[in-house]
C-alpha positions in Angstrom: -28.1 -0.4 -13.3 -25.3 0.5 -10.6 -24.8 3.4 -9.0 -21.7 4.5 -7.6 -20.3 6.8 -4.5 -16.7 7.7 -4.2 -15.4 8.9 -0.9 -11.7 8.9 0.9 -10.0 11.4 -1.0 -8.5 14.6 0.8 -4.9 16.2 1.2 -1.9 14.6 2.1 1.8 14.9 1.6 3.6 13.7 -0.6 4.8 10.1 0.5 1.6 9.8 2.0 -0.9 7.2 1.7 -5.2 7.3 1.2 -7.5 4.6 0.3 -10.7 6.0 -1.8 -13.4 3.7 -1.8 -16.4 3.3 -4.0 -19.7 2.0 -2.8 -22.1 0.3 -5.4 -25.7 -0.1 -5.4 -28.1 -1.2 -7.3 -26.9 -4.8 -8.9 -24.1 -6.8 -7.2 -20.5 -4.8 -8.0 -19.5 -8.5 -8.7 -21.5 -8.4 -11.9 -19.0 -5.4 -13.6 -15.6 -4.5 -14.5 -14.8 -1.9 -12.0 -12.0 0.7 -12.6 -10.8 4.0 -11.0 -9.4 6.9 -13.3 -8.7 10.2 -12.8 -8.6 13.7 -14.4 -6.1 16.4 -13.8 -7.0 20.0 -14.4 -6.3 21.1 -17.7 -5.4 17.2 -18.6 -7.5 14.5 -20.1 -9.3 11.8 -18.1 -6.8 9.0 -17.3 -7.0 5.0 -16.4 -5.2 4.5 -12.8 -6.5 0.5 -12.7 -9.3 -1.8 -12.8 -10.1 -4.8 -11.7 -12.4 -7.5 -13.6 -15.2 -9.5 -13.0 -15.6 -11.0 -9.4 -12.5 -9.6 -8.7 -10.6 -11.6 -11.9 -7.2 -10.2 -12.8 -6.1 -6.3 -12.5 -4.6 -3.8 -14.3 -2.7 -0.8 -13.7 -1.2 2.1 -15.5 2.7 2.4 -15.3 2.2 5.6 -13.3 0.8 3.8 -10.5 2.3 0.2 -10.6 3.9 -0.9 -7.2 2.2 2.2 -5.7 -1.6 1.5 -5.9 -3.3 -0.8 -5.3 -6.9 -2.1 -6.1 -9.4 -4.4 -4.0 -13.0 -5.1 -3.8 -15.5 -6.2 -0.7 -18.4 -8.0 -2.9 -19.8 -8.7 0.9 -19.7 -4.8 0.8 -20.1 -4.3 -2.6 -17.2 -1.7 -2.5 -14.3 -1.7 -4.4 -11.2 0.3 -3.3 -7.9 2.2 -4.4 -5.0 2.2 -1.9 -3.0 4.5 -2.5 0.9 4.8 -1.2 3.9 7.2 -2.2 1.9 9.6 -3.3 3.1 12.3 -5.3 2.1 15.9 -6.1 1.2 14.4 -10.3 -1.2 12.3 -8.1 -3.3 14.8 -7.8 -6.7 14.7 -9.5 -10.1 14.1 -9.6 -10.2 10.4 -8.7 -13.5 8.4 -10.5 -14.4 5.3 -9.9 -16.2 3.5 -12.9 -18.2 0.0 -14.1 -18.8 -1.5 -16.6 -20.7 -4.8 -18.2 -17.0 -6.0 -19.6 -15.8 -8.9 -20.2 -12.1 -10.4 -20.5 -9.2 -8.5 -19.9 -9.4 -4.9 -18.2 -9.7 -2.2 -20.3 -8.8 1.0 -20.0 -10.8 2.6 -23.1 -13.5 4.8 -20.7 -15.6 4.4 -23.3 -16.0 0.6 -22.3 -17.1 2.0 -18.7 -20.8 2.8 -18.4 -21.5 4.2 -14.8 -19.3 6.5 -13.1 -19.1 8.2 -9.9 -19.2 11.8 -8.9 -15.4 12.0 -8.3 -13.3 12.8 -4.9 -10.7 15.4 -5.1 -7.1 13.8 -3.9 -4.5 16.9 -3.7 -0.7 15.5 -3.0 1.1 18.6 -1.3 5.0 18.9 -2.2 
């Protein structure tokens, strides 16, 4: 099992940049797919990106592409979402998420088994 923490997010303005970052323990972060998605109020829970196994090949939604950007520390078992350009539809409830996945990123959350808490990231027009 994994369990994950989600910190970083916070209010900025828009064109600003945060980086959230999710800390892992339990088994090595190495071991999963990890993704970050994100829920709007009133909207359903979308994918943002994810990354595969031992940091294999990412993904990212066309919302975010050129704008986010995902990394992981498997010496820190941490995996993180920088975020630049924000805008006010940025804002959400960011998640961070794993998986036992293989292959190409998904971004069904099904497919995702642990999740974080959330951290709130408001964009200010």
């Amino acid at each position: 099992q994994v369990q994950l923490v989600e910190s970083g997010g916070g209010l900025v303005q828009a064109g600003g940049s945060l980086r959230l970052s999710c800390a892992a323990s339990g088994r090595t972060f190495s071991s999963y797919m990890t993704a970050w998605f994100r829920q709007a109020p009133g909207k359903e829970r979308e994918f943002v990106g994810g990354i595969g196994r031992s940091g294999g090949s990412t993904r990212y939604a066309d919302s975010v592409k050129g704008r986010f950007t995902i990394s992981s520390d498997n010496a820190k078992n941490t995996m993180y979402l920088q975020m630049n350009s924000l805008r006010p539809e940025d804002t959400a409830v960011y998640y961070c998420a794993a998986g036992r996945v293989v292959g190409v990123v998904t971004t069904a959350a099904t497919a995702y088994g642990y999740w974080g808490q959330g951290t709130q990231v408001t964009v200010s027009s």
